[in-house]
C-alpha positions in Angstrom: 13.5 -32.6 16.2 15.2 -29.1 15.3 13.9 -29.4 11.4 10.5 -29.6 12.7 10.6 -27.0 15.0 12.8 -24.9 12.2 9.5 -26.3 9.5 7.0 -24.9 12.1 8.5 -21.4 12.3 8.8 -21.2 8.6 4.9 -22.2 8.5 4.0 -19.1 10.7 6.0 -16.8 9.1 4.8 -17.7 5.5 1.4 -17.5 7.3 2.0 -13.9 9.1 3.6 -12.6 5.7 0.4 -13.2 3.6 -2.2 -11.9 6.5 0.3 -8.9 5.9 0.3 -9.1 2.2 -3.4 -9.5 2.2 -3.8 -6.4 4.5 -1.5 -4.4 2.3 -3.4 -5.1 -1.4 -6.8 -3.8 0.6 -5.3 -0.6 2.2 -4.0 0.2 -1.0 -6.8 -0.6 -3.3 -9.8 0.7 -1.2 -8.5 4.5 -1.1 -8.7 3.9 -5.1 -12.3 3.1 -5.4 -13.4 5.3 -3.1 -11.6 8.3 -5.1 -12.7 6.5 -8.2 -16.1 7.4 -6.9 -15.6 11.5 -6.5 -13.6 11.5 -9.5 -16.1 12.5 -11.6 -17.8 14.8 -9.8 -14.6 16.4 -8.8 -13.5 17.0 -12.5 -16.5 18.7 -13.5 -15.9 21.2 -10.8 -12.3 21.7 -10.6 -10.9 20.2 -14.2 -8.9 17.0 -14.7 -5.6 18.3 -14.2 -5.6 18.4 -10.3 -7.2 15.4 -10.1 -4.7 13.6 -12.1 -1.9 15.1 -10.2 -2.8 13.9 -6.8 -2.5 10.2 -7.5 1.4 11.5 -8.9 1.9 14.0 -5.7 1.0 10.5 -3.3 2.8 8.1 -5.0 6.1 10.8 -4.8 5.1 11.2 -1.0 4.5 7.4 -0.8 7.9 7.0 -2.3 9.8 9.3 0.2 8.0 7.7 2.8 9.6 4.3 1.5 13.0 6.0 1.5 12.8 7.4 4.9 11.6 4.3 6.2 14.8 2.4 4.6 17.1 4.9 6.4 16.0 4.3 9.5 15.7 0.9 9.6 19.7 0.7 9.0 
């Protein structure tokens, strides 16, 4: 009886974890395309170099958000 009730908790978390996985690959891919889009346009006005740096500035904020988020949680 427990190692059912133990295999039916492991079944919903496996299935909570990849509706969160899923979620996750979307959030972070759509942004892409849709800046993918401007890009171009973008560069002719304002040159490539700012809009190569923006992706780097995110990913450094994205990463200090990650750290922050580490600290807290312990």
């Amino acid at each position: 009886m427990n190692t059912f009730r133990n295999e039916t908790i492991k079944n919903d978390v496996q299935i909570y974890s990849n509706d969160f996985s899923i979620t996750d690959k979307w959030v972070s891919t759509v942004p892409s395309f849709i800046y993918a889009i401007f890009a171009g346009a973008l560069s002719d006005k304002y040159g490539r170099k700012p809009l190569i740096l923006m992706p780097v500035f995110g990913n450094i904020i994205g990463g200090i958000f990650s750290v922050l988020n580490y600290a807290f949680i312990r």
